[in-house]
Each structure stands twice: as C-alpha cells, then as structure tokens.
C-alpha positions in Angstrom: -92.4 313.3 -54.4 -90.1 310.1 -53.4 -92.5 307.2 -52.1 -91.6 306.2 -48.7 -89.5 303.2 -48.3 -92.6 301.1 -46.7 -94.6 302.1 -50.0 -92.2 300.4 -52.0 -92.4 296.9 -50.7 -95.5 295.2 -52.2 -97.2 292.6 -50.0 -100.8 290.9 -50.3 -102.0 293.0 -47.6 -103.8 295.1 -48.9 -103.6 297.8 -45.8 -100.1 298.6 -46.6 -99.1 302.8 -45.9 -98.7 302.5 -50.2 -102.0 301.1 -51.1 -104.1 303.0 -48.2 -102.4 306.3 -49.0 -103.3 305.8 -53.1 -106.8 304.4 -52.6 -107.2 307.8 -50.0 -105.7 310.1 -52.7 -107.9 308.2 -55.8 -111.2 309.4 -53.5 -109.7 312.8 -52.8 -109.4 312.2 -49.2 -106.9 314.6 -47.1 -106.3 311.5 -44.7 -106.2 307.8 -44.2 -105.9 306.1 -40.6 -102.2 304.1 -40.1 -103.2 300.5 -39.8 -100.1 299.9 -37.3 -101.0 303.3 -35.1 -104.5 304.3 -35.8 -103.3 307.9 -36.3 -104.7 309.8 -39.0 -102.1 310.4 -42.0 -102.2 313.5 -44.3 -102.3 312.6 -47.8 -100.7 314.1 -50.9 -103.8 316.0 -51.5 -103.8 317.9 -47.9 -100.0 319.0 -48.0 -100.8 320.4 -51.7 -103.6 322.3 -50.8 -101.3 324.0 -48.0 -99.1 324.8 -50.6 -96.2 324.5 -48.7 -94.3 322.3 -46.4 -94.9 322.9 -42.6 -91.5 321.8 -41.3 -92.7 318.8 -39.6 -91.3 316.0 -41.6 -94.8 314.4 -42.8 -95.0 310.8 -44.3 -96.2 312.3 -47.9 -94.8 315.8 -48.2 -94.5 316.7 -52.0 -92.0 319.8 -50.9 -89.3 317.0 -50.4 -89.2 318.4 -46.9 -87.8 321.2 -47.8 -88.8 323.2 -44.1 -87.9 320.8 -42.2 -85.4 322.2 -39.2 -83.0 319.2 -37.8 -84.5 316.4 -41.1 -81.9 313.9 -39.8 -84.3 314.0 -36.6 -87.7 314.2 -38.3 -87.7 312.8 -42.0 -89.4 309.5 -43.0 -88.7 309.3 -46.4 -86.1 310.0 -48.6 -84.8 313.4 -48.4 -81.3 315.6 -48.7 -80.1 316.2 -45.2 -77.2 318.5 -46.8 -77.7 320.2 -50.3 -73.7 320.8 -50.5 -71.4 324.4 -49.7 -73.6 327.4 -49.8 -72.3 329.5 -53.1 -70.1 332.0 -52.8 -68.2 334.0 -55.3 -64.7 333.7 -53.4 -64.8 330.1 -52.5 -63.9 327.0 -54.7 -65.8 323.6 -54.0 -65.1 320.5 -55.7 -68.3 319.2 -55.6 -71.6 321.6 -56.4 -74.3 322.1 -54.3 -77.9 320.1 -55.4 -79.5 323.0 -56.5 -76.4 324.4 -58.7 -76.0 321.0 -60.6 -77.4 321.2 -64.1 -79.5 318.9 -65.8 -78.5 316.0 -67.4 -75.1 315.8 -65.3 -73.0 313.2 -64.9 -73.8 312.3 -61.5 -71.9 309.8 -58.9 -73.9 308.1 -56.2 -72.1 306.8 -53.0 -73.3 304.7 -50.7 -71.9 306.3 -47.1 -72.3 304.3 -44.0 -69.9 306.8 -42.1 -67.3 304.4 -41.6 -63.4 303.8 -42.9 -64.3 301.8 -46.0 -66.7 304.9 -46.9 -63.9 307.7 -46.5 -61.2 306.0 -48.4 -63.8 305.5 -51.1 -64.5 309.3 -51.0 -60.5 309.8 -51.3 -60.5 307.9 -54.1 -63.1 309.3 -55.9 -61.8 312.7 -55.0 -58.6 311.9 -56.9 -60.3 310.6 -59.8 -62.0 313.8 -59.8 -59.0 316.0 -59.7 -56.8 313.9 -62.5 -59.5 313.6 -65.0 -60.7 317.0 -66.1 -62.1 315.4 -69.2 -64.7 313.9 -67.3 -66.1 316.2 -64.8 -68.7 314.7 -62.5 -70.9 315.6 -59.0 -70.9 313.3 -56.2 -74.0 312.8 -53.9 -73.7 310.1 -50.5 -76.0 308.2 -50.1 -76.8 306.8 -46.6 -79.8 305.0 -45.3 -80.6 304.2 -41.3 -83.4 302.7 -39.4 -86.2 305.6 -38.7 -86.9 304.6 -35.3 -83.6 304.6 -33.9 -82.2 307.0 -36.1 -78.9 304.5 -36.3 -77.1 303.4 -39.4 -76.9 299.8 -39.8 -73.5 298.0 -39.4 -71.5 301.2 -38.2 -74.0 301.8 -35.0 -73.6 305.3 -35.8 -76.5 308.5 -35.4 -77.9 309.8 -38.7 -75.9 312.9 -37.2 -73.0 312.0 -37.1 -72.9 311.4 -41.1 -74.5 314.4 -41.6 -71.6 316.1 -39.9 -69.3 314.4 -42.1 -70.7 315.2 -45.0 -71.0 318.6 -44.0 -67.3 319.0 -43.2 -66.5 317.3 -46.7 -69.0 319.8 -48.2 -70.9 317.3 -50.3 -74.2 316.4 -50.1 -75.8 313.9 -48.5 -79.2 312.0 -49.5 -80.8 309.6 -46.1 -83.0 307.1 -46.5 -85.1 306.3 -43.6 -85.9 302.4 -43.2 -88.9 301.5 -41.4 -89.5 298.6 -39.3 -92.5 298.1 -41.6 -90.7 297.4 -44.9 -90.0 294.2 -44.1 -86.3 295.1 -43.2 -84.4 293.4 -40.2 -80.9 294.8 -38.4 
C-alpha cells in the first residue's frame, strides 16, 4: 500500500502515525491509539485479515481504497479518485484507463491544481501526444489538497471539482491528501 503523507515526514517524536502504526504491526497488533485523537486506528494487519476493503476510506487500507464510494470525500492517503474511460469496444480514448496500462509504460505525471496554468498544460501535452506516434505515452494528474478541508491549495478549489475535470477529460486522476500533521502549512 502507499504510506500516508504524515508517515512520510520523519520527526524525533517518536509517536508519529508512521512509527506507532510500524511498532503496532512488528507486535501483530490490529490497532494503535492516534496520539492527536485518542481513537483507536486499524493497522495493516486488521484490514488484511478482512480481506477486503470496507469502503470507508481507513488510514492503512492495503486495497488502495478500492470500495470506497465518493474517495474525494473519504480518502486519507494517496489514492486514484478516477481510473480513466471505462473500456468499450466502439469508443476511442486518448489516454488508457489505470487498469488497461501495461507494465513498464512510458508514463506522464502531471501535477493538476484545477486551474488555467493546469489546462493549457494538458493542451499541450495532448498535442504532443497526437503529433508523435513514435513515442506513445499515458498521462496520469496528479493533484494533492488539504484532508481536512478537502481544498486544493492556491486555486481554493473542492477536491470535486478536479475530479469532475478530470472526469470530463477522461484521464485519470491520482489525490493526495495533506494532513495538518505533516508539517505542511497553507
């Protein structure tokens, strides 16, 4: 699974959601307490002994969310909000759907932040696509936003409202919640 963002920032306290949720997993425990809430946490080892994901967007779910109903509401870590077009034998897409891109691709990551700079970046890259057969590639956005508010930074805009867009453009999108926690200011 993708570590949550908070896991990723290493601090000398030693209660961070990273070190608690490894030390809990290393004793096989199915929960740790959240040092900021006091609410107990699933670990790892609970979700995989479901052996599924429930749908309800937890911290450390190995199933990359994949039940989640409405993720651009629920998710707190890294997930795809939008896989891309559904296939279909009489449709085109130019860009594939996550689960129809093969392995070892050659793979473009945009950052997307839903605003004007973003879109004329995605017409340009478009373009390049279509006059350069020789190197056929995938595009993924990439868009992160604070997991409280649910807002991206700079554009003020919902999660939502880039999913929508990326919807419409029929590629998919990749969010990255940002917790208060990680350090991170707006």
């Amino acid at each position: 699974s993708i570590a949550d963002m908070e896991d990723l920032i290493t601090e000398k306290n030693e209660h961070t959601f990273a070190k608690l949720h490894e030390q809990a997993c290393a004793e096989g425990k199915d929960v740790y307490i959240d040092p900021k809430t006091g609410y107990s946490v699933f670990t790892e080892i609970a979700h995989k002994k479901r052996g599924k994901c429930c749908g309800s967007g937890c911290r450390h779910c190995p199933y990359n969310h994949i039940n989640v109903k409405d993720k651009a509401n629920k998710i707190q870590q890294p997930a795809f909000l939008y896989e891309g077009p559904e296939k279909s034998n009489d449709e085109q897409h130019l860009f594939a759907s996550i689960p129809t891109i093969p392995p070892n691709s050659h793979i473009k990551v945009l950052f997307h932040s839903g605003g004007k700079d973003s879109f004329l970046t995605i017409r340009k890259v478009v373009k390049e696509k279509l006059q350069n057969e020789q190197d056929p590639f995938h595009l993924i956005l990439l868009t992160t936003f604070d997991s409280s508010t649910r807002v991206i930074a700079h554009q003020e805009i919902p999660i939502e409202t880039v999913l929508k867009q990326a919807q419409h453009l029929e590629i998919p999108l990749l969010a990255i919640p940002l917790s208060r926690c990680s350090g991170e200011t707006y």
